[in-house]
N, CA, C and O atoms as CSV, one atom per row, in Angstrom:
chain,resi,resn,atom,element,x,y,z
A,1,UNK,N,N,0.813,-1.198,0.000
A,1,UNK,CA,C,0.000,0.000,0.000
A,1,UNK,C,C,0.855,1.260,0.000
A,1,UNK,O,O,0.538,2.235,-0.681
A,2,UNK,N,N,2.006,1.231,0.814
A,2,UNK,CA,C,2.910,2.226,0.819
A,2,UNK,C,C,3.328,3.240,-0.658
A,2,UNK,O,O,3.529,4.454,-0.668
A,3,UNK,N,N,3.368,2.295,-1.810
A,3,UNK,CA,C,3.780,2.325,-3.579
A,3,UNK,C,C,2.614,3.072,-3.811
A,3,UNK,O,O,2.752,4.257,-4.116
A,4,UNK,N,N,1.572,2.623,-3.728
A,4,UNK,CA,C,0.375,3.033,-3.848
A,4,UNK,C,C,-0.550,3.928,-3.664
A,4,UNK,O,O,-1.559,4.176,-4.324
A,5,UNK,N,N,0.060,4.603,-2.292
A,5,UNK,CA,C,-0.040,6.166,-1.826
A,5,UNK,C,C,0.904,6.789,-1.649
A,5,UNK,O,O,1.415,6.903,-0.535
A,6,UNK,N,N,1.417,7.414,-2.851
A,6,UNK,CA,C,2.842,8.430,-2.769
A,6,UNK,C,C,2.143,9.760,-1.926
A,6,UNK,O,O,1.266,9.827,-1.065
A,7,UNK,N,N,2.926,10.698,-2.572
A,7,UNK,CA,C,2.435,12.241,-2.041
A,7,UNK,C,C,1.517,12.812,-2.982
A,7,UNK,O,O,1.310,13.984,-2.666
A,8,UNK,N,N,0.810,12.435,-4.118
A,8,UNK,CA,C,-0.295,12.435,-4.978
A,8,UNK,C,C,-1.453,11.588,-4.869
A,8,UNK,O,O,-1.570,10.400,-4.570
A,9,UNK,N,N,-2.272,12.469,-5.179
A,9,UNK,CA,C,-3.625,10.867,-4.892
A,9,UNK,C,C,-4.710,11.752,-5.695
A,9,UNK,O,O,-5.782,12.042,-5.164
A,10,UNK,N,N,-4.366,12.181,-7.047
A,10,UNK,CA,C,-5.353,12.665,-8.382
A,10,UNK,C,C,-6.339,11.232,-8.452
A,10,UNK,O,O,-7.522,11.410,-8.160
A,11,UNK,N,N,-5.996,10.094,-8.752
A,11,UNK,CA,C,-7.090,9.362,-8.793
A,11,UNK,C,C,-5.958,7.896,-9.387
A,11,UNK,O,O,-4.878,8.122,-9.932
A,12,UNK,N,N,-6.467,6.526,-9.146
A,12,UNK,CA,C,-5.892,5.215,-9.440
A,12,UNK,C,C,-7.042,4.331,-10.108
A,12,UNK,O,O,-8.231,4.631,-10.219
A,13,UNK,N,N,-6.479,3.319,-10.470
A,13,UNK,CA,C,-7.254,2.401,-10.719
A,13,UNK,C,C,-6.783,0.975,-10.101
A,13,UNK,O,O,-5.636,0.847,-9.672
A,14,UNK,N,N,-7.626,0.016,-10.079
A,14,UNK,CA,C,-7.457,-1.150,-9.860
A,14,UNK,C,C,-7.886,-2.626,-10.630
A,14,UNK,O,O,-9.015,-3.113,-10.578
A,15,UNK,N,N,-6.847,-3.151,-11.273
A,15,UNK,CA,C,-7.114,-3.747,-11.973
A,15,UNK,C,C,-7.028,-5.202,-11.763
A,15,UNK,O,O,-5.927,-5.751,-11.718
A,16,UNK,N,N,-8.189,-5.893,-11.624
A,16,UNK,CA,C,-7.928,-7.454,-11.129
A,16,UNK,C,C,-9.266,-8.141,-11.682
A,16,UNK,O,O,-10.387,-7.674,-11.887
A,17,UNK,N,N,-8.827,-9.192,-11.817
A,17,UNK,CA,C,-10.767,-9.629,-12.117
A,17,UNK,C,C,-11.514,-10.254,-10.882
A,17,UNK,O,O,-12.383,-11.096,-11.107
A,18,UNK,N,N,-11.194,-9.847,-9.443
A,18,UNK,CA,C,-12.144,-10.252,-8.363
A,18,UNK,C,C,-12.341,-8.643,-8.153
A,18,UNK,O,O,-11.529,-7.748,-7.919
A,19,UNK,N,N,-13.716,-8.647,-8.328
A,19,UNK,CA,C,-14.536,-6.998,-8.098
A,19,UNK,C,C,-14.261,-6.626,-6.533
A,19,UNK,O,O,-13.946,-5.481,-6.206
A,20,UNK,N,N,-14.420,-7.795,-5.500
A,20,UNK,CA,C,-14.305,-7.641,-3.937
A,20,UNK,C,C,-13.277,-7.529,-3.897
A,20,UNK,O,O,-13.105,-6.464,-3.304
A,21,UNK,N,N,-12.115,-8.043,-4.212
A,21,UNK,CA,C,-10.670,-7.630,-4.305
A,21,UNK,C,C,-10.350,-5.909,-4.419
A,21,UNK,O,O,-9.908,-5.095,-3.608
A,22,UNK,N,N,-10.783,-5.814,-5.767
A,22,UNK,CA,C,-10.734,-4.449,-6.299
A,22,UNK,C,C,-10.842,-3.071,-5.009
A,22,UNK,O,O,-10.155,-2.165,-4.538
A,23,UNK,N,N,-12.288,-3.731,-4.878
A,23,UNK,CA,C,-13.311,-2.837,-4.075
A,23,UNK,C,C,-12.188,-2.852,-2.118
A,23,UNK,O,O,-12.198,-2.256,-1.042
A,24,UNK,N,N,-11.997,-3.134,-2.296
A,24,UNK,CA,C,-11.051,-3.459,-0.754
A,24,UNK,C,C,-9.871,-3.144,-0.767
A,24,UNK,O,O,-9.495,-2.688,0.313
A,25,UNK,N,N,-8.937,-3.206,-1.728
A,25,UNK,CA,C,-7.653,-2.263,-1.717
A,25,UNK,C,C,-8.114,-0.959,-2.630
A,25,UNK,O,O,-7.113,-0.357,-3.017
A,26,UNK,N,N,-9.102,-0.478,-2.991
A,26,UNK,CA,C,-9.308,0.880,-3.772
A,26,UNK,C,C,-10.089,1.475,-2.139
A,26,UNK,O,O,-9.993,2.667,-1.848
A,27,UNK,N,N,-10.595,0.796,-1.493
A,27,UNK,CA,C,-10.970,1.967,-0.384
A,27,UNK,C,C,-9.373,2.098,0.412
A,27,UNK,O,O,-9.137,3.237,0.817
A,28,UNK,N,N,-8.411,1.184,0.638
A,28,UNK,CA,C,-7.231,1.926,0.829
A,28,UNK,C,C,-6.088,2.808,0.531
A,28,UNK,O,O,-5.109,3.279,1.110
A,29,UNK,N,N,-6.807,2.825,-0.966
A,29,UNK,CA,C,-6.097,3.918,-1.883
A,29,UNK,C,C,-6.256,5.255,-1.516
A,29,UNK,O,O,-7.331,5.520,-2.054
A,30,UNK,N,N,-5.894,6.243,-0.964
A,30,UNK,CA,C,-5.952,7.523,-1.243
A,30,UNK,C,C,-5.970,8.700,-2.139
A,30,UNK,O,O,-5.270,9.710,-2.210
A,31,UNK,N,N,-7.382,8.086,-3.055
A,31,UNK,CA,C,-7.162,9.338,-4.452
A,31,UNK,C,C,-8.502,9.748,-4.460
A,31,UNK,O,O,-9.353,9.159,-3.794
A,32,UNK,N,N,-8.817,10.984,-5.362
A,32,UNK,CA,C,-9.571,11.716,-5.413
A,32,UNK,C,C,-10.671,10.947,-6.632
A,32,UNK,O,O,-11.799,11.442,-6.653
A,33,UNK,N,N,-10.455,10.005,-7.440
A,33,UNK,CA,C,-10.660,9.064,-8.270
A,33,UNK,C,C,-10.652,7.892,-8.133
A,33,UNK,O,O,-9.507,7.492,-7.925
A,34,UNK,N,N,-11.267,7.243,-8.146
A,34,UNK,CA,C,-10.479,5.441,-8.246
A,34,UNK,C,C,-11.319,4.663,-9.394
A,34,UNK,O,O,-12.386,5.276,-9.396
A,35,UNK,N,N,-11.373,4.030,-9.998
A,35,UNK,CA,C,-11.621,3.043,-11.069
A,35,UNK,C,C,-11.131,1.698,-10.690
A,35,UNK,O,O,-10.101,1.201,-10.237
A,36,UNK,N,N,-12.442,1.279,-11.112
A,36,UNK,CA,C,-12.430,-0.715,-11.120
A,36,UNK,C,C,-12.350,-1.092,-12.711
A,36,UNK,O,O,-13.355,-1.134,-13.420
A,37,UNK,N,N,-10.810,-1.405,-13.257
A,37,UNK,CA,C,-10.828,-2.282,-14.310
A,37,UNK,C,C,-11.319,-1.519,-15.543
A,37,UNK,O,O,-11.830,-1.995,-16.556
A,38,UNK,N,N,-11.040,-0.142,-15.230
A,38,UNK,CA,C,-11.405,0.664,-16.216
A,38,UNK,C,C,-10.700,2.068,-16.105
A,38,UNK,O,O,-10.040,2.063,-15.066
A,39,UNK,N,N,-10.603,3.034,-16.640
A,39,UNK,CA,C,-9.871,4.396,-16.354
A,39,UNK,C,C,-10.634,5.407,-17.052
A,39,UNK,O,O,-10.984,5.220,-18.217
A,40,UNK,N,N,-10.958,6.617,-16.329
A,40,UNK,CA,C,-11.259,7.693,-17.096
A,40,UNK,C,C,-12.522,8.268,-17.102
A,40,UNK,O,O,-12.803,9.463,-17.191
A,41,UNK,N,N,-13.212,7.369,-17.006
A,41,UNK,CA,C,-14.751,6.980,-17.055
A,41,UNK,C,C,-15.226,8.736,-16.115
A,41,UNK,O,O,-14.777,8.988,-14.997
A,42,UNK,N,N,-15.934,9.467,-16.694
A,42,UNK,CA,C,-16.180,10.484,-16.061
A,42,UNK,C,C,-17.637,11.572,-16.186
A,42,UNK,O,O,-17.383,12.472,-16.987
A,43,UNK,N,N,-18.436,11.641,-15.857
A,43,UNK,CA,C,-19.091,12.656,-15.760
A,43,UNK,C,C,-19.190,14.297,-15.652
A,43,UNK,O,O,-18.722,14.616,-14.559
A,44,UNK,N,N,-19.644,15.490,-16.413
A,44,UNK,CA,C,-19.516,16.868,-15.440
A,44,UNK,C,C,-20.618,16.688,-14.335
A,44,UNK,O,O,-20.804,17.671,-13.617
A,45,UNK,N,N,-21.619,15.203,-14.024
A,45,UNK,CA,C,-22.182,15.653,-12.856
A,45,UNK,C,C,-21.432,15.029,-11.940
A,45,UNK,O,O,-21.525,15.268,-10.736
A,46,UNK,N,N,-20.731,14.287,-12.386
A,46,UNK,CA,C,-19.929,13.934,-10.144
A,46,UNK,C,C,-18.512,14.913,-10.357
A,46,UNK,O,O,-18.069,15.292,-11.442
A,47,UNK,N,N,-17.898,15.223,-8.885
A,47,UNK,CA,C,-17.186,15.660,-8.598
A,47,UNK,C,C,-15.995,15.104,-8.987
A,47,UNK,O,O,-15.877,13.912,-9.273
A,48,UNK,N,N,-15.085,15.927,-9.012
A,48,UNK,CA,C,-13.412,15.242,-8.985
A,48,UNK,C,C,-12.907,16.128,-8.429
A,48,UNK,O,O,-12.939,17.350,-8.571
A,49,UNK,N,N,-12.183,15.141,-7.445
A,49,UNK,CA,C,-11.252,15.458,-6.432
A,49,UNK,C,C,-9.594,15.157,-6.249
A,49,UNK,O,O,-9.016,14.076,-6.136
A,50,UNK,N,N,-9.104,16.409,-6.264
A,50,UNK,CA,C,-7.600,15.692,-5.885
A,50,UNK,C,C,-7.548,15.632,-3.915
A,50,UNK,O,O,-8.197,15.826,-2.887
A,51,UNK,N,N,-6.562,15.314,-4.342
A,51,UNK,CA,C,-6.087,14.976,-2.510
A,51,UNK,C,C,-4.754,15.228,-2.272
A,51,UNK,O,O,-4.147,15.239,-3.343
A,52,UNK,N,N,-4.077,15.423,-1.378
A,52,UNK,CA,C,-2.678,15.671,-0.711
A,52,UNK,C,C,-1.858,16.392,-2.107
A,52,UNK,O,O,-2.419,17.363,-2.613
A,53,UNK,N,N,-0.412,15.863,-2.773
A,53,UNK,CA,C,-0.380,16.932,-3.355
A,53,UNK,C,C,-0.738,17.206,-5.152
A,53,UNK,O,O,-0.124,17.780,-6.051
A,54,UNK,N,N,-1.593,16.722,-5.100
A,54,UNK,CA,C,-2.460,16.951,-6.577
A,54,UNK,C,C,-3.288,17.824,-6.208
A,54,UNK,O,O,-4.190,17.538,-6.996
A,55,UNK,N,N,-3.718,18.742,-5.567
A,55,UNK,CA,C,-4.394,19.729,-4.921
A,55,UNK,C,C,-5.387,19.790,-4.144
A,55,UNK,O,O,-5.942,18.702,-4.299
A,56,UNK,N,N,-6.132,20.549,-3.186
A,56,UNK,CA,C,-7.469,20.358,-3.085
A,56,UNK,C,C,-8.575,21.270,-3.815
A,56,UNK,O,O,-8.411,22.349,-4.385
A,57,UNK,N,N,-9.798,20.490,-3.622
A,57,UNK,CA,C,-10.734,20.988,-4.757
A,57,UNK,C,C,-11.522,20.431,-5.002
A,57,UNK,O,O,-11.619,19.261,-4.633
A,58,UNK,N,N,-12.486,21.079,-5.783
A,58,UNK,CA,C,-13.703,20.018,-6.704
A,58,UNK,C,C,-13.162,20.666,-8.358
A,58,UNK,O,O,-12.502,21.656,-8.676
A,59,UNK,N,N,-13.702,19.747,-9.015
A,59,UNK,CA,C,-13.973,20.196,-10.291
A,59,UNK,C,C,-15.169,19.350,-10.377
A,59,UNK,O,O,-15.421,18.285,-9.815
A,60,UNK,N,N,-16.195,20.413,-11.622
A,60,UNK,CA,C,-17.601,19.826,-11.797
A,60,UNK,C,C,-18.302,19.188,-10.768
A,60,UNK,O,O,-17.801,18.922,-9.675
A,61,UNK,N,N,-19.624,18.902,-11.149
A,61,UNK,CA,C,-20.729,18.853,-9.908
A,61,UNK,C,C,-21.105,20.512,-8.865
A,61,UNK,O,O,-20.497,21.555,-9.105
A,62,UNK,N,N,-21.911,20.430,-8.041
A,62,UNK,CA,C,-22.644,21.288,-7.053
A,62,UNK,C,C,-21.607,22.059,-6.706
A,62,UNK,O,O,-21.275,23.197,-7.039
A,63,UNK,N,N,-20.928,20.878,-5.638
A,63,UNK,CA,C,-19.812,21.952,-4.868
A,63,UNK,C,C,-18.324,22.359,-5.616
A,63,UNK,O,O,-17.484,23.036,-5.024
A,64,UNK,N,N,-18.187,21.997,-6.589
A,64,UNK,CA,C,-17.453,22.810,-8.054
A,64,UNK,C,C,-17.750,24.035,-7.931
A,64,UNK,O,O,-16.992,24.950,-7.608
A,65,UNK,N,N,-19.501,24.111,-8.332
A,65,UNK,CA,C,-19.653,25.227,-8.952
A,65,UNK,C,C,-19.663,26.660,-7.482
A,65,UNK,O,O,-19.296,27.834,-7.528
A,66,UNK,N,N,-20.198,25.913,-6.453
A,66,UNK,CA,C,-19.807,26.768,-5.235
A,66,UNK,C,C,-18.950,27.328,-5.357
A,66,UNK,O,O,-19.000,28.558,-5.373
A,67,UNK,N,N,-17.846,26.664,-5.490
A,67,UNK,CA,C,-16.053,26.607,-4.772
A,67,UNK,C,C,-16.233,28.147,-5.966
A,67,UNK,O,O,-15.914,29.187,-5.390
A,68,UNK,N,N,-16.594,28.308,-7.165
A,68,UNK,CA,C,-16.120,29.676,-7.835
A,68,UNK,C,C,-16.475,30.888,-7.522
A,68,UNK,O,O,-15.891,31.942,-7.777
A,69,UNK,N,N,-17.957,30.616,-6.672
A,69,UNK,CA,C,-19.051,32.033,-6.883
A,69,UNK,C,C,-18.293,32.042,-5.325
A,69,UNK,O,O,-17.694,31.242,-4.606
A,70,UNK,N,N,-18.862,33.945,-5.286
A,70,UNK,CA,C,-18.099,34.555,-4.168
A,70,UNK,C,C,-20.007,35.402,-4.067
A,70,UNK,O,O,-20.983,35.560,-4.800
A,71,UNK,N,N,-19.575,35.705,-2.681
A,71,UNK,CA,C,-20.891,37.088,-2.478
A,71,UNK,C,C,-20.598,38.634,-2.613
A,71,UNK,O,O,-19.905,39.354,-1.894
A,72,UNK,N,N,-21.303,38.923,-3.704
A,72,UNK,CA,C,-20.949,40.691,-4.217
A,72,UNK,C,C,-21.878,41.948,-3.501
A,72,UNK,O,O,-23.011,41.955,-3.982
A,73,UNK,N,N,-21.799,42.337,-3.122
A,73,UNK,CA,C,-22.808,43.128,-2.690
A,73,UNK,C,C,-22.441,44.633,-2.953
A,73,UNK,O,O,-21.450,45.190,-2.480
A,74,UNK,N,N,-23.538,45.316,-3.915
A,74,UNK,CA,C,-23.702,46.311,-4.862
A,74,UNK,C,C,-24.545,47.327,-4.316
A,74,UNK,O,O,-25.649,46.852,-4.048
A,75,UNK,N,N,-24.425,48.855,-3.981
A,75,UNK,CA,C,-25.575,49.831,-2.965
A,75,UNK,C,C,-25.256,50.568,-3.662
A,75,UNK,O,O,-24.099,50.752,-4.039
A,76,UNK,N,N,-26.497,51.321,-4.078
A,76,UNK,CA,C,-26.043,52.664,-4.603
A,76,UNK,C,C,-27.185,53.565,-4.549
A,76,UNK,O,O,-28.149,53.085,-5.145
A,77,UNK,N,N,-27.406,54.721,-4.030
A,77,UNK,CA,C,-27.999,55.176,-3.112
A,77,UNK,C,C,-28.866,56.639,-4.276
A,77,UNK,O,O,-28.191,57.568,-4.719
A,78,UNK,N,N,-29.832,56.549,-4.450
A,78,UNK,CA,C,-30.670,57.761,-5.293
A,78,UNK,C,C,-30.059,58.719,-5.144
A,78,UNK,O,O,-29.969,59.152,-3.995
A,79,UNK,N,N,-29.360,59.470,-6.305
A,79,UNK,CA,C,-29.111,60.909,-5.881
A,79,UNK,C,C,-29.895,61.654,-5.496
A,79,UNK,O,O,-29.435,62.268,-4.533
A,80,UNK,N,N,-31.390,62.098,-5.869
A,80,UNK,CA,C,-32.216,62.823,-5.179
A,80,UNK,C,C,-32.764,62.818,-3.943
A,80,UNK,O,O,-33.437,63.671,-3.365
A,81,UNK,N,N,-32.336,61.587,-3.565
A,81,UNK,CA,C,-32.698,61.417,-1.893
A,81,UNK,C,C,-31.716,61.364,-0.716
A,81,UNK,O,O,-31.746,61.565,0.498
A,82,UNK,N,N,-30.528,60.872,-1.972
A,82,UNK,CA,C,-29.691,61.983,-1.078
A,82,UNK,C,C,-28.994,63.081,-0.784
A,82,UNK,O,O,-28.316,63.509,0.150
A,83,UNK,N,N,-29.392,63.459,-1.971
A,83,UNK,CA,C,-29.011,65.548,-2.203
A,83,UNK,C,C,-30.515,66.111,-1.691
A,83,UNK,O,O,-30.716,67.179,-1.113
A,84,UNK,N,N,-31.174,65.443,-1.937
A,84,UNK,CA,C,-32.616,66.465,-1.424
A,84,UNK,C,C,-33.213,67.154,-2.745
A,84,UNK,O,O,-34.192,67.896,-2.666
């Protein structure tokens, strides 16, 4: 497992033909991705995540689109009401 979690964890795969196998050393993997016996496979509705030093973050999905928007707040006040 040590090989397996460097100081990156963008996303792995696992390739074996026992699925329970797979499924049991990919939850000890540390990546933001993991794949069973396949690579790449991706949606813009789920998230992707890096971890440690592949960054942190979302890309695509909900909290993606959070992570960009900020709160603006815009006042601007009638001149005639407030000159009189």
């Amino acid at each position: 497992m040590r090989r397996a979690n460097p100081q990156y964890g963008l996303a792995t795969t696992v390739f074996t033909g026992d699925p329970v196998q797979a499924r049991r050393v990919g939850r000890r993997i540390q990546a933001g991705g993991r794949w069973i016996d396949t690579w790449g496979l991706l949606s813009e509705q789920f998230e992707q995540v890096g971890v440690k030093g592949s960054g942190y973050g979302h890309l695509c999905g909900l909290e993606a689109v959070e992570e960009f928007q900020f709160l603006k707040v815009y006042a601007e006040m009638d001149y005639a009401v407030a000159h009189g």
